[in-house]
N, C-alpha and C positions, 0 to 999 in steps of 0.2 A: 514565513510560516503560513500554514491553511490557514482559512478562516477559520473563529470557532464556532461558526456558528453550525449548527446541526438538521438535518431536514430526516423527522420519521413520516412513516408515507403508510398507510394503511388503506390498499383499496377498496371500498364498495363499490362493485364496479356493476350495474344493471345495464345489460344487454338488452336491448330489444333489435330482431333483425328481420324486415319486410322486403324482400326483393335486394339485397344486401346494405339496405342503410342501418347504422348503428347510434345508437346513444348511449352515453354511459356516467359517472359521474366518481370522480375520485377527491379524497378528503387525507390533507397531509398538515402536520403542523410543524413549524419552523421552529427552533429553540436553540439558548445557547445554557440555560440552569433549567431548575426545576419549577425555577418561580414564576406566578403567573406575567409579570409584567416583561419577562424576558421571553414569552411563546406567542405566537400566531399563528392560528387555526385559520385553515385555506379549503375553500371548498369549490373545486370547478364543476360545470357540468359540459359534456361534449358532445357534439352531434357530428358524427363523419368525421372523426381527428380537427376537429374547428371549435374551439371554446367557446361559448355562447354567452355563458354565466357564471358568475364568482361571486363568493360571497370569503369576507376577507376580516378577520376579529378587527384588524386597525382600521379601517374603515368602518364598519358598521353596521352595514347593509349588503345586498345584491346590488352588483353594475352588469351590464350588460352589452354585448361587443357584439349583436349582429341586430336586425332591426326586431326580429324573436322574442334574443335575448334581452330586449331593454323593455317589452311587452311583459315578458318573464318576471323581470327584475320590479317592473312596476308593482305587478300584482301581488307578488314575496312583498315585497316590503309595505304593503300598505295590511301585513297579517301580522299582528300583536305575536301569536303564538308560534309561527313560524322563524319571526326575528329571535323570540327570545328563544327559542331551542337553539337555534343557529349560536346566539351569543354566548350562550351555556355552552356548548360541544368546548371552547376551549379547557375548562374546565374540565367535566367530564368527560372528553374525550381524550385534550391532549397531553394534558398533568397527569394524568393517570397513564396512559400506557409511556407518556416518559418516565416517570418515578422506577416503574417494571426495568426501561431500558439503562436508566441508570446505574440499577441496583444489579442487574444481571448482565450487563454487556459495556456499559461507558466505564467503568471501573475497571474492567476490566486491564493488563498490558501482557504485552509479549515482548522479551527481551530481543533488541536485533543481533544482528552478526556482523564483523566487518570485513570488509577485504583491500589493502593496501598494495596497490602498483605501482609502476610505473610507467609512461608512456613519453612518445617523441611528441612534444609541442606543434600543432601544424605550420605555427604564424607567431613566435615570440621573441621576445628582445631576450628570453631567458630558452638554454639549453634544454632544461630539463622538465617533465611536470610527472607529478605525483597526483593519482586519482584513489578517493576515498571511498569507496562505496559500502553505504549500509543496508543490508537485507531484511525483510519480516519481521518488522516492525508493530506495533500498534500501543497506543493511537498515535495520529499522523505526527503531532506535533513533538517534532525533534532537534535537538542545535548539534551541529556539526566543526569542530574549529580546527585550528592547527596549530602548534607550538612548534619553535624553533629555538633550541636550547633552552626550554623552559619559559618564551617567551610567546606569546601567542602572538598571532599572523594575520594583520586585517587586509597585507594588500597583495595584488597577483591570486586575487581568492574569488574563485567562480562555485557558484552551487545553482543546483535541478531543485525545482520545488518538491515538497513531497510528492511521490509517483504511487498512486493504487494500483495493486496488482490484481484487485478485481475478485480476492478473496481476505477481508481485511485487513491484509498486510497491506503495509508502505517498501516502498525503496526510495533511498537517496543516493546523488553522486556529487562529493566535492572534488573540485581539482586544483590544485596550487602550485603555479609557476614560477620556477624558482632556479637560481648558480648556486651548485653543488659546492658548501668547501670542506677542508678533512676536517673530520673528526667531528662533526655536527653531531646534531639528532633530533630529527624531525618526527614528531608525533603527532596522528589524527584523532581527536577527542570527542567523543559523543557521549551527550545528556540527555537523558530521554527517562519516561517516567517508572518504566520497569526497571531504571537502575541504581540501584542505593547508592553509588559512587559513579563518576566520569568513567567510562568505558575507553582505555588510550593506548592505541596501536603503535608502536613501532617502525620506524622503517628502517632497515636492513639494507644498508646499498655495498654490503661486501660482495653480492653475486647477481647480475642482472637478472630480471626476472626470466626470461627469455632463456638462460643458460642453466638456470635450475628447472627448468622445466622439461631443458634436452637429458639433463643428470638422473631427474627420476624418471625420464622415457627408460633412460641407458639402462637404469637398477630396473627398473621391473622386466625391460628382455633379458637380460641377465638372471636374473631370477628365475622368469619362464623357461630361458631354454635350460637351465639347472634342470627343474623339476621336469620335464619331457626326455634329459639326459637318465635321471632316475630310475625314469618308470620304465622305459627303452630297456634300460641293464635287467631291472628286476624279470621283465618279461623276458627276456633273452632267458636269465640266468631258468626260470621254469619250464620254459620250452627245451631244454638242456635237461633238464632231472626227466623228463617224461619220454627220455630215449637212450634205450640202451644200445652197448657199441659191443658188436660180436667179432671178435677176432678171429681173422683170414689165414689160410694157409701162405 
């Protein structure tokens, strides 16, 4: 599983640019609730992509990482009112626009979808494997297993950590290596928070996937050239009304 823990990240980001150097300073808080002792407020400042100085709630104060920043950090921290706004921000900063993101977006789920294969093992002592994949998802954390006659499957069982798509969906891929016998029944079972019940797929080994895939190419040219045979006749059959036939001696 991901971590749970959560990183919101609010830039204030102050540019200054002379001859192209920059400075800027970004302020993010780390959390896995809403409660203060579960958050840490982070606050770097940067000159030229190079940290200089952070000011960090579990520590306490300013450190400082160049010989600047430890000049920087000296003088921060010997100001009463500067510490103590700094100490405050978690509070007022980070509890507060997390309570927002909890209330309007961590709450939030999206049911995934799954999709059940089959594929040739590259390298196993078993013929066969079955790959599970879950699509768009949210939130990350989801369990993925497998039954075999009603039995769940802990071994021959590889799984992908949760994958961001980079738009807050997840994707996952289970695969489970396994010798086929009659009359089984293998099912992929996913839990996850958008779903009141286990989500449990089937697997169908009456038609390889490979040959239902050639069956609906077959039905849908079949179908097309139907429909172009149609339209073919009907245009004939009008081009036909729109001529008359004069009879020759």
């Amino acid at each position: 599983m991901a971590s749970s823990f959560l990183c919101f990240t609010l830039l204030f980001i102050t540019i200054h640019t002379a001859d192209g150097f920059m400075q800027y300073m970004v302020s993010r808080c780390v959390f896995n609730s809403t409660e203060l002792k579960d958050i840490e407020f982070i606050q770097s400042f940067y000159y030229n992509k190079m940290e200089v100085n952070r000011f960090s709630s579990s520590v306490g104060k300013f450190v400082g990482y160049t010989e600047f920043g430890v000049k920087n950090a000296e003088y921060w921290n010997n100001d009463p009112s500067i510490l103590s706004q700094e100490r405050a921000s978690k509070e007022t900063y980070c509890q507060r626009n997390i309570g927002n993101s909890y209330r309007n977006i961590l709450t939030k789920s999206v049911q995934p979808y799954v999709r059940l294969r089959s594929t040739t093992p590259l390298s196993s002592h078993h013929p066969a494997m079955l790959v599970c994949s879950v699509y768009d998802f949210y939130p990350s954390e989801i369990k993925v297993s497998w039954l075999r006659d009603g039995q769940e499957i802990t071994s021959d069982v590889t799984s992908t950590e949760e994958m961001a798509d980079g738009d807050w969906y997840y994707q996952v891929h289970s695969h489970l290596e396994y010798t086929p016998r009659s009359g089984e029944k293998i099912s992929c079972v996913v839990e996850h928070a958008s779903l009141k019940e286990p989500l449990r797929t089937d697997w169908d080994p009456s038609m390889p996937e490979s040959e239902r895939n050639k069956l609906a190419i077959g039905a849908s040219g079949l179908i097309l050239g139907l429909i172009l045979s149609l339209a073919g006749f009907i245009y004939y059959k009008r081009k036909a009304r729109g001529h008359i036939l004069v009879p020759t001696n």
